[in-house]
C-alpha positions as CSV (number, residue, x, y, z in Angstrom):
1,X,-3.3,-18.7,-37.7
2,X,-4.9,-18.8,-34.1
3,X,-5.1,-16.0,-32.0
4,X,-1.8,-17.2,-29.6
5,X,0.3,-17.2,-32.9
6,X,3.4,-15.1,-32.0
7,X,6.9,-14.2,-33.9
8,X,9.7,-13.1,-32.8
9,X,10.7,-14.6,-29.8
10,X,7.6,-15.7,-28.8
11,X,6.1,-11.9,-28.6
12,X,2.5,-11.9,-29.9
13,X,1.2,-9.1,-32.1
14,X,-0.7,-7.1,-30.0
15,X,2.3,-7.7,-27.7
16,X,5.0,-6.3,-30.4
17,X,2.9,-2.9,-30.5
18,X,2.4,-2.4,-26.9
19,X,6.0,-2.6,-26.6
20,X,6.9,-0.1,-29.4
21,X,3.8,2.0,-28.2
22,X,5.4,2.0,-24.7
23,X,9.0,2.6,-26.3
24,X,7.9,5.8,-28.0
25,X,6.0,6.9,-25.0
26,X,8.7,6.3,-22.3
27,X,11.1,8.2,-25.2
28,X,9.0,10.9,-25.0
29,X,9.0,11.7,-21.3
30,X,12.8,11.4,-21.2
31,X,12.8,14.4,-23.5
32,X,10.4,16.1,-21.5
33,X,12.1,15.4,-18.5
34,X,15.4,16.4,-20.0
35,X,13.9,19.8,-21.4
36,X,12.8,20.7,-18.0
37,X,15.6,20.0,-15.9
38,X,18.1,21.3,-19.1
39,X,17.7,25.3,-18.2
40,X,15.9,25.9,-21.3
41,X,13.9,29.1,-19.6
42,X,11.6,29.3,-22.4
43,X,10.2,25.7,-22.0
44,X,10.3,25.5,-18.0
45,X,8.9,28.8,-17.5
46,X,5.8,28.1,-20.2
47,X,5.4,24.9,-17.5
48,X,6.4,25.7,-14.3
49,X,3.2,28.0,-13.1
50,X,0.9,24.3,-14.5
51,X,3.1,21.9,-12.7
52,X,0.2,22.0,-9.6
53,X,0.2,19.3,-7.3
54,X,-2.6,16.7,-9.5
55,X,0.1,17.0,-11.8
56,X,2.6,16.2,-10.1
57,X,1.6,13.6,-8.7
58,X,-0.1,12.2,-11.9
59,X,3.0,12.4,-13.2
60,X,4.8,10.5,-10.3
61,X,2.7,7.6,-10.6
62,X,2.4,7.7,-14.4
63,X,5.7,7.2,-15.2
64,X,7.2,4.6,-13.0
65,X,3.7,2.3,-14.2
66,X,4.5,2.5,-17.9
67,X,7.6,0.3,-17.5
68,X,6.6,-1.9,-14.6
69,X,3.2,-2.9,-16.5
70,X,5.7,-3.5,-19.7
71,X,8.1,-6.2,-17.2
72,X,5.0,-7.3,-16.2
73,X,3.1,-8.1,-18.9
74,X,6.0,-9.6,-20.7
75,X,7.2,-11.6,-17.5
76,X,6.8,-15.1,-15.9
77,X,3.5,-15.2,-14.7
78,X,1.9,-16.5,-11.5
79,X,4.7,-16.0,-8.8
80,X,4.7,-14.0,-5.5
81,X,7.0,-11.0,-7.7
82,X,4.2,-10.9,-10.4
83,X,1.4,-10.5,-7.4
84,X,3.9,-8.0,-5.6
85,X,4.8,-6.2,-8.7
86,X,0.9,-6.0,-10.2
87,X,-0.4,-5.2,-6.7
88,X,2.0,-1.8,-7.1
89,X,1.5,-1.3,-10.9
90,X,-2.3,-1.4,-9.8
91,X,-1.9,1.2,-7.4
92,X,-0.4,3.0,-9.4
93,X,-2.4,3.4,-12.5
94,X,-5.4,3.6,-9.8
95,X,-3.3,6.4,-8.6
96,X,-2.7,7.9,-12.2
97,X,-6.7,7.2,-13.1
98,X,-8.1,9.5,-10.1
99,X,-5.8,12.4,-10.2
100,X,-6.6,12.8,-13.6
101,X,-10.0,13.6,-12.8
102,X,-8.1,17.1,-11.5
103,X,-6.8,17.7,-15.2
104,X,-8.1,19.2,-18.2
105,X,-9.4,22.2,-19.8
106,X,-9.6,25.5,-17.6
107,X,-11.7,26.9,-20.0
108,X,-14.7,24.3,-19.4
109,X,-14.9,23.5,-23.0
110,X,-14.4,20.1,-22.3
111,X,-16.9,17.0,-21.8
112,X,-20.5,17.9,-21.2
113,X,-19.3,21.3,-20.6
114,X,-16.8,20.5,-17.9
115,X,-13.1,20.6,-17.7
116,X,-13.2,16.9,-18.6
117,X,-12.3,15.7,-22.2
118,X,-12.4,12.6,-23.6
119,X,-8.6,11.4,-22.4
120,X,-10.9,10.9,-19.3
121,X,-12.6,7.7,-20.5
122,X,-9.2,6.1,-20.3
123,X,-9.5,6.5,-16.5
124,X,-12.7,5.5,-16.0
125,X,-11.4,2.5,-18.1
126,X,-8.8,2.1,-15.5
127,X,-11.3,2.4,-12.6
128,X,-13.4,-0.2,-13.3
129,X,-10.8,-2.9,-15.4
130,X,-8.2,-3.0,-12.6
131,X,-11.0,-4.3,-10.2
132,X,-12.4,-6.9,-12.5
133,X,-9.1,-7.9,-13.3
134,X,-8.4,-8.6,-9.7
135,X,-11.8,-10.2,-9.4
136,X,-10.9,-12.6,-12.2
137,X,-7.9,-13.9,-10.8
138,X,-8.9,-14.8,-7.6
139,X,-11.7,-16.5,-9.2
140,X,-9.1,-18.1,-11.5
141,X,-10.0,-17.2,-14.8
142,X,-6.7,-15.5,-15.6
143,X,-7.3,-15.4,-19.0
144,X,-9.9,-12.5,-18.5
145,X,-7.8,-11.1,-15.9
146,X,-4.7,-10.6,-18.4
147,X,-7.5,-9.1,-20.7
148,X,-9.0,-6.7,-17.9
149,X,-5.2,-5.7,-17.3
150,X,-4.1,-5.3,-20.6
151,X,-6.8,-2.9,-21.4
152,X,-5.0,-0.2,-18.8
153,X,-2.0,-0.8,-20.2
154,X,-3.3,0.2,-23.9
155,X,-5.1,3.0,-22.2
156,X,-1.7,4.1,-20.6
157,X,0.1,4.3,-23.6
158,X,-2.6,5.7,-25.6
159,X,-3.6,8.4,-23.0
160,X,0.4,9.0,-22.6
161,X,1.2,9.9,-26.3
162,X,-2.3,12.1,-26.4
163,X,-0.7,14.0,-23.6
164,X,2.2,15.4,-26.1
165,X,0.0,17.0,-28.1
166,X,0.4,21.0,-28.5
167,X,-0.5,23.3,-25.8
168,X,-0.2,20.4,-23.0
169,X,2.7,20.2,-20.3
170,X,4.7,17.4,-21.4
171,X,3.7,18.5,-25.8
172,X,5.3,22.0,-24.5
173,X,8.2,20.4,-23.2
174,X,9.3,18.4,-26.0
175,X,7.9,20.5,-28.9
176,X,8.1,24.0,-27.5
């Protein structure tokens, strides 16, 4: 069995996972979403006075990238849309990658004695593949670019669901 083997409906493996990986996530933020706009005082008001603006707008760019990299990862590739569409997914997890840089641990118990944990490699990650992966396909070697973006994506998802855990915003919004 080669590595471009797929099943069903032509979805590959790794593919199959990043979509129920993305599935759970993007489930997950609709709760969260849904607790804090739901009047439930106890969950909004444990969140509200955290809700500063890196988070916002990590948020903001977070959330419309985890279902535009799905579309485009599981489009037609090659076409003007794809290049418009991964020109904005890349600004936005470029977006999402810095701002996190302004989250973490108050308490400096973090990386190397900083705010920082290690959720932070995912950015860096992100900082350094979307370039390369731009690189590669102007270059023309698209394989490694759908590599170089694919690694974000996994990233994204992985990060995403590590943000639920307890005692972060969106793990206090869905679990309390």
């Amino acid at each position: 069995m080669s590595d471009n083997s797929s099943i069903a409906k032509g979805y590959s493996v790794p593919g199959m996972i990043m979509i129920a990986g993305a599935t759970i996530l993007l489930t997950l933020l609709l709760m969260a979403l849904t607790n804090f706009g739901s009047g439930n005082a106890a969950a909004a008001a444990s969140v509200s006075d955290r809700l500063t603006l890196p988070v916002i707008l990590h948020l903001a760019t977070v959330i419309p990238a985890l279902p535009l990299g799905a579309y485009i990862l599981l489009r037609r590739k090659g076409d003007r849309l794809h290049k418009i569409l991964g020109r904005t997914w890349g600004g936005l997890m470029m977006t999402t990658a810095i701002t996190s840089f302004w989250l973490g641990r108050s308490d400096g118990s973090g990386l190397f004695g900083t705010h920082l944990g290690f959720i932070h490699i995912f950015a860096v990650v992100t900082l350094v593949s979307i370039p390369l992966g731009v690189w590669q396909a102007r270059i023309g070697n698209i394989k490694e670019h759908y590599r170089a973006m694919q690694g974000p994506y996994i990233g994204l998802i992985i990060a995403g669901i590590f943000s639920f855990i307890p005692d972060r915003i969106l793990g206090n919004l869905v679990f309390g």
